[in-house]
N, C-alpha and C positions, 0 to 999 in steps of 0.2 A: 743161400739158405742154411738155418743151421745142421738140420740131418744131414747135409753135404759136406759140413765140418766134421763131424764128426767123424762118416766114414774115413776122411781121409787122416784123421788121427787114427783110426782102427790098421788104415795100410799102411801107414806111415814105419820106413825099416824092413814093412816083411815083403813086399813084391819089389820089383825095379820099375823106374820110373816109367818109363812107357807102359808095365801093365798097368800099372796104378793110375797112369791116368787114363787108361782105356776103360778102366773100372768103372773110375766117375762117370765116363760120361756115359758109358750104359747106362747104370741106376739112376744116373740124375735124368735120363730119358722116358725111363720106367716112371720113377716115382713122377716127373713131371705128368705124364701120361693119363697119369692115377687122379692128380689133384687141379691138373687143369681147367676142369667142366666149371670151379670155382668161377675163374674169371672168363667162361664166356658164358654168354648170353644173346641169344636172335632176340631181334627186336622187333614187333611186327607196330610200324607205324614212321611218321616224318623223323628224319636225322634231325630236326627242326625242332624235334619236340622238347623242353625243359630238361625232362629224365635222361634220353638219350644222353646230351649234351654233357650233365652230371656224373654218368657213368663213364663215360669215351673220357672226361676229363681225371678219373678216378680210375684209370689205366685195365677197365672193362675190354676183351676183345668183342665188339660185336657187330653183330651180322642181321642185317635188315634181310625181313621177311615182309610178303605182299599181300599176306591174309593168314587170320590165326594156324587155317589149316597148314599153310606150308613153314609157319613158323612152329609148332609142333613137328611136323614131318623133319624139318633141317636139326632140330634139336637132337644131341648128342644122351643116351641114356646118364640119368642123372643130372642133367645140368639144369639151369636157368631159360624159362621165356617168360617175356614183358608183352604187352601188347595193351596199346595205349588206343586213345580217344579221336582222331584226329579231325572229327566231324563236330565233336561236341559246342554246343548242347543239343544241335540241332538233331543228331541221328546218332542212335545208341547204336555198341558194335554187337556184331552180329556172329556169336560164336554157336557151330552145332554142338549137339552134346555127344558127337562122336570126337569132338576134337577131345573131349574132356577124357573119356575115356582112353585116348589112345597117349594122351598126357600119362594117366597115369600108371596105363602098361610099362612107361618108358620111364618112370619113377621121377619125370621132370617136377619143378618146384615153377610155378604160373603165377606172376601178376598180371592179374585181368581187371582194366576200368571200364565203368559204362556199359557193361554186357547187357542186352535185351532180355536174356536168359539165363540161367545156373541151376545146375540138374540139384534136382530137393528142395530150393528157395522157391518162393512164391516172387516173381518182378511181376506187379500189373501192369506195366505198358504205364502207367502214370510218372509224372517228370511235378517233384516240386520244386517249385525257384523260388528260394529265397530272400525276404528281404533283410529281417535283424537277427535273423538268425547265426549263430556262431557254432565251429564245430566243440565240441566238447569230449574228454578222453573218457571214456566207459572201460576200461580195462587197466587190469598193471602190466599191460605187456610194454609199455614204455618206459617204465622203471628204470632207475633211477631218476632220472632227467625231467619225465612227465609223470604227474599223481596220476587217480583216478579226478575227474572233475576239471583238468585244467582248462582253460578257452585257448581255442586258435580259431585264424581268422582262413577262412576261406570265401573269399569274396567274390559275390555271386553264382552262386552257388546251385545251378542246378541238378536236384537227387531224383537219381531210380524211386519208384516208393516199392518198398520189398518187408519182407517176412522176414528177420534174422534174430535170433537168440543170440546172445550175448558177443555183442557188434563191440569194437576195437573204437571205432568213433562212431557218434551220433551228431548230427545236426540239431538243436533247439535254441528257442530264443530262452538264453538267460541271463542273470542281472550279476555283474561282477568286473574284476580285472583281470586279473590272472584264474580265477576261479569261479566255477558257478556255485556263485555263494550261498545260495536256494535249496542247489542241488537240482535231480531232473526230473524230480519225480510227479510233481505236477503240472508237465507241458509236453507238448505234441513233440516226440521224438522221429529221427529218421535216421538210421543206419547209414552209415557213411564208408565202412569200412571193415571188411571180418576175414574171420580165417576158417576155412574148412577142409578136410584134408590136407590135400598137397594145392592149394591154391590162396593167392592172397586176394581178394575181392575189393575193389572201389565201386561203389554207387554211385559217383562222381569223377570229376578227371583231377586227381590228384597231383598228378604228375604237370598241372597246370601253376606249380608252385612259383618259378621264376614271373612268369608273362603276368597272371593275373595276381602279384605280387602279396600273396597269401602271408602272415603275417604271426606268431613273430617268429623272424630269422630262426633264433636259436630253436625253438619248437620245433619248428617243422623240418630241420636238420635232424634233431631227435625220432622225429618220426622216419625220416626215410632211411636215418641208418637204422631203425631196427629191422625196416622192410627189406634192406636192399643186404642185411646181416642176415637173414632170413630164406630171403632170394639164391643168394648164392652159396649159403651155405658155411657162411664163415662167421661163426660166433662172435659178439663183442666186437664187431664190425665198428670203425668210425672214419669219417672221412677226413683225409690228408689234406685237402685243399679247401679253402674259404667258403663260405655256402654263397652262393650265388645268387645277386640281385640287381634292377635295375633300377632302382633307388636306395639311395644309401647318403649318409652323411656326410658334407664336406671332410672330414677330417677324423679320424678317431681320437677318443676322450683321449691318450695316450702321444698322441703324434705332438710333435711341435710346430708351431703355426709357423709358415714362410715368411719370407718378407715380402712385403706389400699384401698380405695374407686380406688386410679391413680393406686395402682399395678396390682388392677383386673380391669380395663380401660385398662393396658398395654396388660394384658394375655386376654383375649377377644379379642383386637385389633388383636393380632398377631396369634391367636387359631383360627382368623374368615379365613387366608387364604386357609388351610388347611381346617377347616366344609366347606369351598365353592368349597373345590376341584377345585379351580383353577391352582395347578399343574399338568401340563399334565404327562398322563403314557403311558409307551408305550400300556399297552395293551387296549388304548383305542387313542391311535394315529389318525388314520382312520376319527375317529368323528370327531376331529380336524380341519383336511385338508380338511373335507366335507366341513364343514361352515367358514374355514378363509379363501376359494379360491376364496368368491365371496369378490372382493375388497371392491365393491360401499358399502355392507352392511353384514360383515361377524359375521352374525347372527343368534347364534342357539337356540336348549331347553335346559332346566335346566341341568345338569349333574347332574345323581343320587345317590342318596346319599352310593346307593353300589359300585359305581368307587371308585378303586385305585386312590389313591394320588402319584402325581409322587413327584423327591426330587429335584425339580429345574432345572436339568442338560438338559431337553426337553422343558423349559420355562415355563411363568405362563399366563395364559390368563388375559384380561383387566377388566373385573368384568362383572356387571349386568347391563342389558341395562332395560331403565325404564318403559317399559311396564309392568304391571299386570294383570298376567291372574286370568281365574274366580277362578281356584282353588289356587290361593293365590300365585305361585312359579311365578319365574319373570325369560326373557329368559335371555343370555350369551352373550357376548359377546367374537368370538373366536379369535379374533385378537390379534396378537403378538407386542406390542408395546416395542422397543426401551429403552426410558425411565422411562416405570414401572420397567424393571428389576433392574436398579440403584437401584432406589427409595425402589423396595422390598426389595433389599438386605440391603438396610440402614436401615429400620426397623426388619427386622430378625436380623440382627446382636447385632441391640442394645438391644432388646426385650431378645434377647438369651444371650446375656454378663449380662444384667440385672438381668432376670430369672434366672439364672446358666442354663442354655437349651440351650446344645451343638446341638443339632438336629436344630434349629435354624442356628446357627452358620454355619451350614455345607451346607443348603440349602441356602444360602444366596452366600455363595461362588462358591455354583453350580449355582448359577443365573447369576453371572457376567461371568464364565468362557462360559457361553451359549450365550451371549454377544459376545464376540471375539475367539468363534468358528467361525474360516471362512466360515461354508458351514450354518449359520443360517440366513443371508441377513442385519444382522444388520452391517456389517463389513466384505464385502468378495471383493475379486478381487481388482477391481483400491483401495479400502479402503485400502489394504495392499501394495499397492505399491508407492513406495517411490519418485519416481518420478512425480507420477497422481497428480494434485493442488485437489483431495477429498481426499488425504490420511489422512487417522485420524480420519475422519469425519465419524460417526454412523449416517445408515439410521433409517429415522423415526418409521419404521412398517415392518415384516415380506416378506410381498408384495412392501414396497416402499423405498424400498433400496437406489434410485436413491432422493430421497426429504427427505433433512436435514433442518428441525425445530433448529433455536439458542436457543429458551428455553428450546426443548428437551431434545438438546444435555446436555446443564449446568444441569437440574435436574437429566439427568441421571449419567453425571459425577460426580456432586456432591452427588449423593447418594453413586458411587463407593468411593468416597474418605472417606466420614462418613462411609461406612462398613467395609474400609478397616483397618481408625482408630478400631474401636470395635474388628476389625479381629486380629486385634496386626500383619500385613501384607505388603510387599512392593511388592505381586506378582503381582500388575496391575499398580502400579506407572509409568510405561513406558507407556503404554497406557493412563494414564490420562494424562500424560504431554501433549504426542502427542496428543489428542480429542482438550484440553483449544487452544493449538496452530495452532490444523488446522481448529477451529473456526475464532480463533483472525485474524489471516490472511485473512480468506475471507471477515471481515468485514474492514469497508471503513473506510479510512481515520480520522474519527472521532465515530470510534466504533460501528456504525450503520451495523446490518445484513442486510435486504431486507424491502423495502416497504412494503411488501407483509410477512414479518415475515420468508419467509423461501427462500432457493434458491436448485434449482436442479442441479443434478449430468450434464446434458447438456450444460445446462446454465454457471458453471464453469469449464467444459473444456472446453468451448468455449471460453470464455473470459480469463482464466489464472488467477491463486489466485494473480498473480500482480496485472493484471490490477482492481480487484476486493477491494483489499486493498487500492489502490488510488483515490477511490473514494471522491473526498472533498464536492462534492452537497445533497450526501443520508443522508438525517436527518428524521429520522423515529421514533417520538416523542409515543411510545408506549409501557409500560415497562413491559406489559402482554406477548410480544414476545422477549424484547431486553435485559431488566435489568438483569437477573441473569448471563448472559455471563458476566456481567461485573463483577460483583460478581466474578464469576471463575478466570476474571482477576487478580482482587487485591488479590484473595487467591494464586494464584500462584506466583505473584511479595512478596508477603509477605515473602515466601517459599524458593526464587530466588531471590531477586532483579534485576531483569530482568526490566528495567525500561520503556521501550517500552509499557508492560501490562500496569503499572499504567498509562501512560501519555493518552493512549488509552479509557480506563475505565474514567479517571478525563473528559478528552475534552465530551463523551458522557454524561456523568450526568451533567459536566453545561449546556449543551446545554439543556437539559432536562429537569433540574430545571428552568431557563430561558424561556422556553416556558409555565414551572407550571403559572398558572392555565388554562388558556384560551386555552390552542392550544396543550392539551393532545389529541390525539384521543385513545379510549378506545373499547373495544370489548366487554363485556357480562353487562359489567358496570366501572362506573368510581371508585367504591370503588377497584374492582381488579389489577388496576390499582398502585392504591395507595398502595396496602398490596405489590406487585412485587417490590415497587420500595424502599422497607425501607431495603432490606436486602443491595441492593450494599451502600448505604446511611449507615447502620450500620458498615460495613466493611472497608468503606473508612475514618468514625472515627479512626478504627483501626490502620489503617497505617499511617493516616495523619490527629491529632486529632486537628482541628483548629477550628477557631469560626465560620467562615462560614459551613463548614463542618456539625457541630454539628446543626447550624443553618435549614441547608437544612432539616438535617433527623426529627426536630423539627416539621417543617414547616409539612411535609409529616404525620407523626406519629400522629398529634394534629388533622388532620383534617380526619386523619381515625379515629381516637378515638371519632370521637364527634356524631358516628353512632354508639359507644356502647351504647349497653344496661345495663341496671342493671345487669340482668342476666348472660352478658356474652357476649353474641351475637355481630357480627357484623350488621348492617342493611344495606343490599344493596341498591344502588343507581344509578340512571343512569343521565351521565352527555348528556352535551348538543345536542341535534340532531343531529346536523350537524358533530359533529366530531365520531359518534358511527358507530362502523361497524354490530355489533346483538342488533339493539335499541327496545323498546316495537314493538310489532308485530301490522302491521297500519291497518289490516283488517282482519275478520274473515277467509276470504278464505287464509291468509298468517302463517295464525297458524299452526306451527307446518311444516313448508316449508324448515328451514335455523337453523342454531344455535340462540339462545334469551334469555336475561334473566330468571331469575324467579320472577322478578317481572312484574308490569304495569306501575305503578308509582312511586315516590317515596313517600316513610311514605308507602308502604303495609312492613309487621313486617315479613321476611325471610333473614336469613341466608345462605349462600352456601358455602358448605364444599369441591367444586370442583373450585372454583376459587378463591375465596379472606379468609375465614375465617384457613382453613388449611393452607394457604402460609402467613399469618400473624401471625398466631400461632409462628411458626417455627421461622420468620423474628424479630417479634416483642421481643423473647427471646433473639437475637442476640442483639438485640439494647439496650436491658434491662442490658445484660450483658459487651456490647462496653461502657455505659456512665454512669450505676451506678445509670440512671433517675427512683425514684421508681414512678413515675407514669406511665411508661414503664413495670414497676417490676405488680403494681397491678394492668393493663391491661393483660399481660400473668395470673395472677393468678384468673384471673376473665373467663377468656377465658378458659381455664385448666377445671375451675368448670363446665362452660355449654358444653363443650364439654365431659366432663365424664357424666351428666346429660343425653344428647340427644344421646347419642349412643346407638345401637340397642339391645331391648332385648327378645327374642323369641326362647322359646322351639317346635313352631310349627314348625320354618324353621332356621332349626341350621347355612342354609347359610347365613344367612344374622344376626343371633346373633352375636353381637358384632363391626357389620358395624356401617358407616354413612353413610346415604345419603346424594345426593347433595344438597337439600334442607331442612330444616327446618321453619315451623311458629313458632316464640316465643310468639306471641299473642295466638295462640290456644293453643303451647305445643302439636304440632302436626307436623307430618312429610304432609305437603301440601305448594304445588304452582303452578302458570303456570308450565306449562309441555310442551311448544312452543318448547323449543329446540328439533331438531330433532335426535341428535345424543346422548346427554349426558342430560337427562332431569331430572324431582324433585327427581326419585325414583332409579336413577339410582347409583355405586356403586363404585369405582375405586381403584384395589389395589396401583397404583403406586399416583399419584396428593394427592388424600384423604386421604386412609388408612395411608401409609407408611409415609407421612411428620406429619400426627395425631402422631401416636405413635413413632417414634423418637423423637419429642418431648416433647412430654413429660418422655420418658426417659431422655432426657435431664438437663430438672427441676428437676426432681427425685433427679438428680445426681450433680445438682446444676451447671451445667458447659455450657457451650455454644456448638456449633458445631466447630467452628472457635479454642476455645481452644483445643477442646477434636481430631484436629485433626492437633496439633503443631507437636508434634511425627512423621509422614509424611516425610521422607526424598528423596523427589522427586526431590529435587535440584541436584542430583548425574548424572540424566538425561537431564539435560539440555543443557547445552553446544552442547553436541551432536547432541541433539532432533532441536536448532535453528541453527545449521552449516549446516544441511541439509534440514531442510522444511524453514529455511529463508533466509540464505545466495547465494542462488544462484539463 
């Protein structure tokens, strides 16, 4: 210590050595005696609990107590007690108001969470939970570090409802990223957090920051050093050691990647569908059809980690939906989507030709064949009849058989056609022809699916895939729902020279580049936009390598590029109001109502791995390897890195080691952001979008090859003639 230097410059020459150090260590006994109370603290609740852990590892002395009263009794005049939640949410703790009083006889300094009671505050015995609700800072006592107005995530959240004046945190639902952009002034507030007297008060379990993986890191660091500066009485308090979490990023922005760093990216990617247990088994079927019958929101709990893994052939569920509860697991989603199954099989297959992991290989091919089982809704009845104008056409979802998505359809096709290459297979080629063509057909005249991105099973046999293809007025300038059918196109013309595809795919990308820049309408943002629309742009280099051509994919590619980061990252962006269908969320009470970005504005620092950075990955590889452009070349390879970087890594919850989520901050190096979207929000998970275009992928690069080459071998042109004498010629 320095006071202990000092003295002994004061003796230093005037006593002899034995008195001088008999000195020391009196007064260092003294003075320690004095300032000691700093570092302890009784702690009344589990050694188990987050805080404890935090403190004991922050070189706290403490001493567990067995109920508030004897953790005030054991306490030392002047020092520190904590006394946490340990029943929470279920049963509030139960402090008398003699403990308070005898607290403050003894001049102690009390963190108390979840009390039933606090002499002067009104608690009514009411408990609210939660649901978009975020906490928000109402004070500057966290200054520097935290404004007034910042968001943190406290997830799941159930609060005391009390009476407090000017509360440290409040719970309300408001609209923002970092900040409630609104303010709070028009929405049901709930005190979270206050100081009176000698005590610091939670209306919640705070200290549930590790487990129920509250959010973000650096925030909530800031908060408990001022609590825990506070506590003991040591001003400007910060902690020594890392803040603690049990999800965290492969790698920091900073680190340098190991070697074999993408092979274990690959095996993790592909190892997480399986630890998520999102193949269904039969012997837990039942669960299944509990939570995928409710259409509007078919949403259940965690599946535990003692289920059976089924092997594809009963289908894979859609991932994690992004709520967090307190105890850290996050619920399911049980719905059967269409499209993941492609997309999984394209990444099991390549993951398993990569890895030598025939198990792989085999569930991948049970996936598709679950696909065009007629009795699983993705392709039954008029889907198989040759004469219905839906024939060929894959329903969206389990339940919605009748509404076929264009970009569904393409990524799910196009994932059967990349599994099938890996598969070394032609047993689905009949069915891809017929999907690409009984898309192309319903789309109009100039390559356009719907206004509305998708069209129903009603809707086209009402009208007749004629009259649907003749359409010359449908120009639906959106490539988040339209651009990869075209893609499917020129892969098939490539395959066939079927010249109708390309003429189709050409008339819809000029008209689309033609309306670039001004008159995109874009849906979560306009970068997503841009990543959709470089793959048919890379493709049609392919077939028809010309200068405008190349031009186009330039123009597209340079101006998604110029939202990279150093790191890696794409930065999202949202284009102009007027053309966005999920723009920033325009009011507090709108939060969290509709699908929405993750950001607020543009320039907040998040990447999203469910709409634009996974589907450029993938895209941007193709164009790197259509033109040879190494600026193409060291955009995939920068992207490769942060995306091996940001993927998930946690021994506490094996389902989600090895994930992405949909969003990431590259400024914290943190997984946070608006969470407005109601369906598919920051923390949420996706085997088929995310997962599966991630890791083929970069198998891909591994491999050094594209998708487009690696799936020349395809000889699907043997069905053709056939497949267009009857779904076109009559």
């Amino acid at each position: 210590m320095d006071i202990l230097r000092k003295i002994d410059r004061i003796l230093k020459n005037h006593l002899s050595v034995f008195v001088k150090d008999l000195t020391i260590v009196f007064l260092s006994l003294f003075l320690l005696s004095g300032c000691s109370n700093s570092n302890k603290i009784v702690f009344c609740g589990s050694a188990e609990n987050d805080l404890f852990r935090l403190l004991e590892g922050e070189g706290f002395a403490l001493q567990l107590a067995g109920s508030p009263k004897e953790a005030v009794s054991l306490a030392k005049k002047g020092s520190a007690v904590v006394i946490v939640s340990d029943a929470y949410p279920g049963t509030t703790v139960d402090i008398k108001d003699d403990v308070y009083v005898q607290a403050k006889e003894k001049d102690l300094r009390l963190y108390v969470e979840y009390p039933s009671s606090f002499p002067g505050i009104h608690v009514s015995g009411e408990i609210f939970h939660a649901t978009l609700e975020r906490g928000v800072v109402s004070s500057k006592a966290f200054l520097p570090k935290l404004k007034p107005m910042s968001i943190v995530g406290i997830n799941d959240c159930y609060a005391l409802v009390a009476d407090v004046e000017d509360p440290l945190l409040v719970l309300a639902k408001v609209a923002g990223f970092d900040n409630a952009e609104y303010g709070i002034g028009d929405v049901k507030k709930h005190p979270l957090l206050f100081q009176k007297d000698n005590c610091m008060v939670a209306l919640t379990k705070l200290s549930n920051f590790r487990t129920g993986r509250y959010g973000p890191n650096g925030s909530w660091e800031a908060i408990w050093s001022h609590i825990i500066s506070w506590l003991a009485n040591k001003p400007g308090f910060q902690l020594e050691k890392a803040w603690p979490a049990d999800v965290v990023p492969m790698y920091e922005e900073v680190d340098g990647l190991p070697e074999g760093s993408k092979k274990q990216m690959i095996k993790k990617g592909v190892d997480w569908f399986y630890n998520g247990k999102f193949f269904i088994h039969p012997s837990w079927e039942d669960r299944w059809l509990k939570y995928q019958a409710d259409d509007a929101n078919p949403v259940g709990p965690p599946i535990p980690r003692s289920f059976k893994n089924g092997d594809g052939s009963m289908g894979i569920l859609e991932g994690h939906v992004s709520n967090i509860l307190n105890d850290g697991l996050q619920d399911y989603r049980y719905n059967l989507r269409c499209d993941v199954h492609g997309e999984t099989a394209y990444a099991l297959a390549a993951a398993g030709e990569y890895l030598g992991e025939p198990g792989h290989l085999k569930v991948a091919g049970n996936l598709i064949d679950f696909v065009f089982d007629d009795t699983t809704n993705f392709r039954k009845q008029a889907h198989w009849d040759k004469k219905s104008p839906v024939f060929g056409l894959l329903g969206w979802g389990y339940n919605s058989s009748d509404v076929f998505y264009g970009d569904d359809n393409a990524r799910c096709v196009l994932g059967m056609i990349g599994a099938s290459s890996f598969l070394k297979t032609d047993k689905w080629d009949r069915q891809i022809v017929e999907n690409i063509l009984a898309n192309f057909r319903v789309s109009s005249a100039n390559g356009f699916y719907s206004e509305k991105g998708r069209l129903k099973q009603a809707e086209i046999e009402r009208l007749g895939w004629k009259y649907l293809s003749k359409r010359a007025d449908l120009k639906h300038v959106q490539p988040h729902y339209e651009s990869w059918l075209w893609a499917c196109y020129l892969w098939l013309y490539d395959k066939t020279g079927y010249k109708p595809l390309l003429d189709k795919a050409k008339a819809a990308i000029r008209l689309t580049m033609e309306a670039y820049p001004d008159n995109w309408e874009w849906t979560n943002g306009i970068q997503q936009e841009r990543a959709r629309m470089v793959l048919p742009l890379a493709w049609l280099v392919r077939v028809e390598d010309t200068e405008e051509h190349r031009k186009w994919l330039d123009i597209i590619v340079a101006r998604l590029l110029e939202n990279q980061q150093e790191c890696g990252a794409i930065q999202e962006e949202l284009g102009a109001a007027e053309l966005g269908k999920y723009g920033k969320t325009s009011s507090n009470s709108d939060y969290g109502k509709s699908e929405a970005p993750l950001i607020f504005v543009n320039g907040d620092p998040v990447a999203d791995m469910l709409y634009t950075t996974n589907f450029a990955f993938f895209a941007l590889n193709e164009a790197a390897k259509a033109t040879g452009n190494p600026k193409y070349e060291e955009a995939v390879s920068k992207m490769s890195d942060f995306l091996s970087r940001i993927q998930v890594k946690s021994t506490v919850h094996p389902d989600l080691d090895g994930a992405w989520f949909r969003a990431f901050d590259y400024g914290r190096w943190d997984y946070w952001a608006s969470n407005a979207d109601h369906g598919w929000g920051a923390w949420s998970t996706l085997t088929g979008w995310t997962q599966s275009w991630i890791v083929a992928t970069q198998v891909l690069i591994e491999e050094n090859t594209s998708f487009w080459k690696s799936t020349t071998g395809l000889k699907v042109d043997k069905y053709m003639d056939e497949t267009v004498g009857f779904m076109l010629n009559r």
